[in-house]
Backbone as numpy.savetxt, mean C-alpha at the origin, in Angstrom:
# Nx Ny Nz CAx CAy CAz Cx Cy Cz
32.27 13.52 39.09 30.93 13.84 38.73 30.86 14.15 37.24
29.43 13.87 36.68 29.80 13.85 34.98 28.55 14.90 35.08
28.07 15.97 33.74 26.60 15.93 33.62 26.27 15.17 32.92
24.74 15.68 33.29 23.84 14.33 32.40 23.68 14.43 31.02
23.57 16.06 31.03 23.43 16.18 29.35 24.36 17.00 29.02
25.03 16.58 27.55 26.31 17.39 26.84 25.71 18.14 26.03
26.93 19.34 25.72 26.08 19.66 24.15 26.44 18.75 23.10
27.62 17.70 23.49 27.73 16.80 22.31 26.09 16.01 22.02
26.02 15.38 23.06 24.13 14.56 23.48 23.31 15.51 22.83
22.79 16.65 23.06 22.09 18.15 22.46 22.55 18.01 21.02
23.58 18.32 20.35 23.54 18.97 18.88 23.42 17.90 18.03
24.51 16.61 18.48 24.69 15.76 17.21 24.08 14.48 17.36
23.30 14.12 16.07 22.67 13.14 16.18 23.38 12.35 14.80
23.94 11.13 14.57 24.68 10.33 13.86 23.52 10.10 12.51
22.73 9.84 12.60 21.47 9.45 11.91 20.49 9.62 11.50
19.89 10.25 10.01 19.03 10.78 9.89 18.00 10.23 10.22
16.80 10.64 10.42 15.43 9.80 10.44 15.01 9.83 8.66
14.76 8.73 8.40 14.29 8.11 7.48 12.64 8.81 6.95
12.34 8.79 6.19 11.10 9.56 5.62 10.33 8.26 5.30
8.74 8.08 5.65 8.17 6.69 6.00 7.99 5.96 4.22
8.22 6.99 3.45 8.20 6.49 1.63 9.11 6.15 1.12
10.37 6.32 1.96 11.97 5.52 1.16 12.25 4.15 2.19
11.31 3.67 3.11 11.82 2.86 4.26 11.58 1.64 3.09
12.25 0.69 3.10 12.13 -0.71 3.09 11.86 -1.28 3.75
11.36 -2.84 3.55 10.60 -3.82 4.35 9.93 -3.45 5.60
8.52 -3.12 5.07 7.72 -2.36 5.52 5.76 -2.79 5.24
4.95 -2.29 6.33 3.59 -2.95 6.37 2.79 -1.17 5.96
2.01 -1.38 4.88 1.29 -0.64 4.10 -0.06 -0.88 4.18
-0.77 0.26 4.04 -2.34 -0.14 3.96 -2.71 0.96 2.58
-3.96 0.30 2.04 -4.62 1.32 0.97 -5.94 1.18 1.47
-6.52 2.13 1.27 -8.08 2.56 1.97 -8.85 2.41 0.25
-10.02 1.42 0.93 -11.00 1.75 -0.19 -11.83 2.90 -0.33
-12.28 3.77 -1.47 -12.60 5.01 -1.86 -14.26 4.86 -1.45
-14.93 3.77 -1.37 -16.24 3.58 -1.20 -16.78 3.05 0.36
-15.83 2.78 1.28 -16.36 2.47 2.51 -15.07 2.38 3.15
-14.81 1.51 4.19 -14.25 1.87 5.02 -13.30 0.63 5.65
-13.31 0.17 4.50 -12.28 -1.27 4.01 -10.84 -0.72 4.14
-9.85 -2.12 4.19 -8.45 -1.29 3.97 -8.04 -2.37 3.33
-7.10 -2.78 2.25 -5.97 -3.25 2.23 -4.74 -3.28 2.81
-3.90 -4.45 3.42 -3.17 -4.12 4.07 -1.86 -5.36 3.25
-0.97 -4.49 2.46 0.41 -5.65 2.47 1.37 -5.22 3.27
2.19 -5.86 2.70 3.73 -5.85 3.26 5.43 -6.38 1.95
5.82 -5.18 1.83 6.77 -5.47 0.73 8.10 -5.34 1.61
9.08 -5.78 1.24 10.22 -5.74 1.52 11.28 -4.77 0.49
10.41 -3.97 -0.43 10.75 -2.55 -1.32 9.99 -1.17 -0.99
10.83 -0.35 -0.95 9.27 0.88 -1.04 8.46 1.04 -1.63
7.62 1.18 -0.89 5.96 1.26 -0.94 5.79 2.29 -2.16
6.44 2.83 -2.39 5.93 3.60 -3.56 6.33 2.62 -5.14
7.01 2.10 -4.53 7.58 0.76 -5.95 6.43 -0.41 -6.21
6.39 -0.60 -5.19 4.55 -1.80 -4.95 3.65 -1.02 -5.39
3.24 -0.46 -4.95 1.85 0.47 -5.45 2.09 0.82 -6.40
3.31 1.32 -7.36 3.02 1.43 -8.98 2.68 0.03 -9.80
3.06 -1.06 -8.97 3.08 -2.38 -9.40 1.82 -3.07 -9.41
0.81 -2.58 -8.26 -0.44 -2.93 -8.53 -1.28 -1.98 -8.62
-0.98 -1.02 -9.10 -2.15 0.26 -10.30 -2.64 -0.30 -11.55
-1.20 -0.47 -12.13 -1.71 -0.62 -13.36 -2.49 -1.77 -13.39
-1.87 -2.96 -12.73 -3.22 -4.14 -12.97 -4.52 -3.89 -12.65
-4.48 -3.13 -11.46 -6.42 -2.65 -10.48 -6.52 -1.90 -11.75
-5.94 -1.24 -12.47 -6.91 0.10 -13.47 -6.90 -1.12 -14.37
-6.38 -1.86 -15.03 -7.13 -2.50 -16.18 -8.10 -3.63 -15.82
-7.98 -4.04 -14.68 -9.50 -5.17 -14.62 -10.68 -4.30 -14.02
-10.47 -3.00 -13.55 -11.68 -2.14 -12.85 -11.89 -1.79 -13.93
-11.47 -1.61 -15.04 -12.24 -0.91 -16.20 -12.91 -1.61 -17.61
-12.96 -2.43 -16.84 -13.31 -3.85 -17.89 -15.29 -4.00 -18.09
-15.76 -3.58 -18.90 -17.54 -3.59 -18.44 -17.48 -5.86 -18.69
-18.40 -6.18 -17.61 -18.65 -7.27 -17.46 -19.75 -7.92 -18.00
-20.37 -8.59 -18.58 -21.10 -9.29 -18.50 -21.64 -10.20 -17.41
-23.03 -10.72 -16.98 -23.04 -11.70 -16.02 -21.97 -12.86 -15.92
-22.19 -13.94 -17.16 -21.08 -14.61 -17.57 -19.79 -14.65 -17.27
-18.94 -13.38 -17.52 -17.89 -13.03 -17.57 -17.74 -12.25 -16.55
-18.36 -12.07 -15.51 -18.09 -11.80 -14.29 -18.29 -13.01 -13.13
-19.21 -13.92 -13.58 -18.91 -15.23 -12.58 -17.61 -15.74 -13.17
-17.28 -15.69 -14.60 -16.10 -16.29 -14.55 -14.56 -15.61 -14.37
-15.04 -14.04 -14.00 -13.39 -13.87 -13.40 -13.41 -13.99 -11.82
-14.89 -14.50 -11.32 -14.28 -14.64 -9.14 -13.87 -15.84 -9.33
-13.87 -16.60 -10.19 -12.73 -17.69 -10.43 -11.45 -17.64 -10.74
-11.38 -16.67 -11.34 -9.78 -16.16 -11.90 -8.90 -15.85 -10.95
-7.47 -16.16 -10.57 -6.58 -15.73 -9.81 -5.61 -14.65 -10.09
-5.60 -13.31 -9.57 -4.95 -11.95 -9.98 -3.19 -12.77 -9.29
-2.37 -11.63 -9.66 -1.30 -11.40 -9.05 -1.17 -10.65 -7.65
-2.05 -10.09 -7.23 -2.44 -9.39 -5.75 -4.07 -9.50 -5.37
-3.90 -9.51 -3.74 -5.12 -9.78 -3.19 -5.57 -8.21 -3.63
-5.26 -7.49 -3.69 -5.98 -5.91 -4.05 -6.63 -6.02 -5.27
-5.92 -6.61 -5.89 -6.95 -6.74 -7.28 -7.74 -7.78 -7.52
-7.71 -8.90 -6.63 -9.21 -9.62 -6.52 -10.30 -8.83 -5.78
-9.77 -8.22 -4.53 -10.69 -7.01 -3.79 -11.46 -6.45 -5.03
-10.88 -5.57 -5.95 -11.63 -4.60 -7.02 -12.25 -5.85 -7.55
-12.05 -6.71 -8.11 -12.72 -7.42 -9.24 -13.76 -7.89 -8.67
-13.37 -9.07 -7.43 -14.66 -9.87 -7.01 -15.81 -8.84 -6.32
-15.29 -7.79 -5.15 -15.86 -7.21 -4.79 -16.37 -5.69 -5.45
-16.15 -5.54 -6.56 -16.67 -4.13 -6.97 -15.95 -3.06 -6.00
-14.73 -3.09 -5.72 -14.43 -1.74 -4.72 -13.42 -0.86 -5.38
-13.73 0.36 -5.30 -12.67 1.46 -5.58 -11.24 1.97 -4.85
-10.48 1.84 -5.05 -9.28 2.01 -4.55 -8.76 3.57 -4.30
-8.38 4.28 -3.65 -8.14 5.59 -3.21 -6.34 5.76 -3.22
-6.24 5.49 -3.97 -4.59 5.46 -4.47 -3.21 6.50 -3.44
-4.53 7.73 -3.43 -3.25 9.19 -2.72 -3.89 8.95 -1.30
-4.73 8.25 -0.91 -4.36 8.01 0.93 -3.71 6.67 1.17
-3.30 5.96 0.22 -2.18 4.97 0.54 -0.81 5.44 1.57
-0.34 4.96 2.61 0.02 5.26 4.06 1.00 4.18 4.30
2.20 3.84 4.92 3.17 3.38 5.38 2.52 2.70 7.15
2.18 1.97 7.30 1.73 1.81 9.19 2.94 1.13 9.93
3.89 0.38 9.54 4.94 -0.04 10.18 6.56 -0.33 9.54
């Protein structure tokens, strides 16, 4: 006869659990600040390494004053991330500190 549970089973666990901001290859969302939109990627680095990577681009084309002109001609323009065509074509604000880890 064995028991079922040891205190070896009880105390020791081999493996920490991982904290959801150091995980690699991983599915992320960012919430827009004005409704109720999300962005959703997926990097194969931590999420905190991506998201410094597309700040700085969203803060310099969100802060750009447009002209008519020069706003039909950047929803033609192709960004380096779908998040920053989101801000440009669509006028949306990005909420940076509820950015979240989902898988």
């Amino acid at each position: 006869m064995k028991p079922w549970k040891t205190m070896k089973g009880l105390l020791v666990h081999p493996k920490d659990k991982q904290d959801k901001q150091n995980v690699t290859e991983c599915v992320y969302k960012v919430p827009c600040a004005n409704g109720e939109k999300i962005y959703v990627g997926e990097t194969e680095r931590e999420p905190g390494v991506r998201l410094q990577e597309h700040r700085p681009e969203v803060e310099s084309k969100s802060t750009r004053a447009f002209t008519r002109s020069q706003r039909t001609a950047s929803l033609a323009e192709q960004n380096e991330s779908a998040l920053t065509d989101r801000v440009t074509q669509e006028n949306h604000t990005i909420h940076w500190t509820k950015a979240s880890v989902i898988d």
